[in-house]
ZADRENVO-74858 format. One record per residue (C-alpha): chain; residue in one letter; x, y, z. Coordinates in Angstrom, 3 decimals. Example, Ala and Ser with C-alpha at 12.3 -4.5 7.8 and 13.67 -1.06 7.14 Angstrom:
<recs>
@c: A | r: a | u: 12.300 | v: -4.500 | w: 7.800
@c: A | r: s | u: 13.670 | v: -1.060 | w: 7.140
</recs>
This chain:
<recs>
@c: A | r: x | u: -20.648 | v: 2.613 | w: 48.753
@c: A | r: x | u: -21.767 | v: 0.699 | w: 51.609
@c: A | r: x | u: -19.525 | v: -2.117 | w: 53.352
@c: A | r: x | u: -20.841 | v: -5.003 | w: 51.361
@c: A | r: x | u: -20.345 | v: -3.261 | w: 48.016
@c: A | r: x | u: -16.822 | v: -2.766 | w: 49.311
@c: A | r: x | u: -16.078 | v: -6.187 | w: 50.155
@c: A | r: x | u: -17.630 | v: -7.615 | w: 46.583
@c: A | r: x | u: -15.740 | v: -4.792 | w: 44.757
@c: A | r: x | u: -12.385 | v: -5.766 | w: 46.245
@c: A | r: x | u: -13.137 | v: -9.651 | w: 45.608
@c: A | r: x | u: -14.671 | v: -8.402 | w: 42.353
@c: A | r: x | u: -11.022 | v: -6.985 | w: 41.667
@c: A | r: x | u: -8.883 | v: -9.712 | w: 42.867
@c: A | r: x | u: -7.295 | v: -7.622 | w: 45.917
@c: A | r: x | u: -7.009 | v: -8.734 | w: 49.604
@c: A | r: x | u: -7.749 | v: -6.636 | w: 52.652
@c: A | r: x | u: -4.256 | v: -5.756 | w: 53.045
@c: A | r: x | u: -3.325 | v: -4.855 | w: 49.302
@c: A | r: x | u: -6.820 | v: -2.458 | w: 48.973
@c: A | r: x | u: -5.664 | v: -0.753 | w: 52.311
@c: A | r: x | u: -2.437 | v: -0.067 | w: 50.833
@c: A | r: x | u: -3.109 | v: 1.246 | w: 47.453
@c: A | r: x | u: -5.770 | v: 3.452 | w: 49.524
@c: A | r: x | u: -3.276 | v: 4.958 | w: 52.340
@c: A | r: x | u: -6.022 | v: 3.567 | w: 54.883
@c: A | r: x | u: -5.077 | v: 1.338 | w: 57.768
@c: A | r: x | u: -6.110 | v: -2.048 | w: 57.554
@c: A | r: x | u: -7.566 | v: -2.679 | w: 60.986
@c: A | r: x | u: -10.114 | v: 0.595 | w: 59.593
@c: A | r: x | u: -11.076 | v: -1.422 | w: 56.577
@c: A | r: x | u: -11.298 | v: -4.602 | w: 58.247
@c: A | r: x | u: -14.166 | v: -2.603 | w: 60.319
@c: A | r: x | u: -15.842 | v: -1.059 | w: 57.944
@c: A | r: x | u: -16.374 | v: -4.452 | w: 56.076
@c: A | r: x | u: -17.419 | v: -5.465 | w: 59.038
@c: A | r: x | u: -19.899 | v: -3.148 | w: 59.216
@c: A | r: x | u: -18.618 | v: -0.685 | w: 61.813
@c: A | r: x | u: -19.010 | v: 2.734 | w: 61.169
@c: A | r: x | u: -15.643 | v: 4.653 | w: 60.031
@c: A | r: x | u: -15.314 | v: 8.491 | w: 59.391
@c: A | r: x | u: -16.849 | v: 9.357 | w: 55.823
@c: A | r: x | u: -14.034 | v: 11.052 | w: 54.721
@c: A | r: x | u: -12.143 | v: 7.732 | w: 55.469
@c: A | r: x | u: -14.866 | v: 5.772 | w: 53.266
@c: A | r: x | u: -14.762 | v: 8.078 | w: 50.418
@c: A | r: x | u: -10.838 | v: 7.414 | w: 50.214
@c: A | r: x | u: -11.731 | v: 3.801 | w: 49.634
@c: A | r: x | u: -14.290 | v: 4.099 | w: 47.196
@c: A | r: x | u: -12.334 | v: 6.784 | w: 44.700
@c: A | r: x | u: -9.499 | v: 3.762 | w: 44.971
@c: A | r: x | u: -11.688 | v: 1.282 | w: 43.968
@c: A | r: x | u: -13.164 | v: 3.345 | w: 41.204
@c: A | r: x | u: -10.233 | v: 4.330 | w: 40.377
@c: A | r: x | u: -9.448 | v: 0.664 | w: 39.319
@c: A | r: x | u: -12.660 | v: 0.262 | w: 37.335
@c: A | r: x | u: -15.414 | v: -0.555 | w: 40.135
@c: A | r: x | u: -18.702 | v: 0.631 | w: 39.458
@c: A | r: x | u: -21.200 | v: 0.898 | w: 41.927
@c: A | r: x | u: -24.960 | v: 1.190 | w: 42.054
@c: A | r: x | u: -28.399 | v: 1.748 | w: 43.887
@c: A | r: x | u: -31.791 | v: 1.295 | w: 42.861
@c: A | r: x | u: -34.936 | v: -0.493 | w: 43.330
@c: A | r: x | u: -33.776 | v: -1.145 | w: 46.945
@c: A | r: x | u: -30.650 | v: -2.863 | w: 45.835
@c: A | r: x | u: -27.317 | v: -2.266 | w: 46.054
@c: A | r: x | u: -24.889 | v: -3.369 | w: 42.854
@c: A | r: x | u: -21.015 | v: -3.378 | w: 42.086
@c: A | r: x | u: -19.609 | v: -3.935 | w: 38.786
@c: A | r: x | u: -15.886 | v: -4.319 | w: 37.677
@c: A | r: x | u: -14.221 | v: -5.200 | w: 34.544
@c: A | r: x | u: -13.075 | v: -8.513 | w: 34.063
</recs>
């Protein structure tokens, strides 16, 4: 998951900044960043994709595109 498949997951899902941080345990000055496009520790990113996945975000790669899916 890179930071724009983030950002349209979590708008995909209907959840701010602040409630996505929560639910993940992650600050949310660090996910403010990484939408940003800043550069966070991996371990860090991981925690916020297995949240959003976790509530039904799907992502993808392919064909030099990057995809998110949720459920509506």
């Amino acid at each position: 998951m890179n930071a724009k498949q983030c950002k349209m997951a979590r708008d995909g899902l209907g959840k701010t900044g602040r409630e996505l941080a929560e639910l993940s345990g992650v600050p949310y000055a660090t996910l403010a960043r990484f939408e940003a496009g800043a550069n966070i520790r991996e371990e860090t990113r991981q925690t916020i994709e297995a949240t959003l996945v976790e509530m039904g975000a799907e992502f993808s790669y392919g064909a030099g595109r990057f995809g998110v899916t949720v459920p509506e």
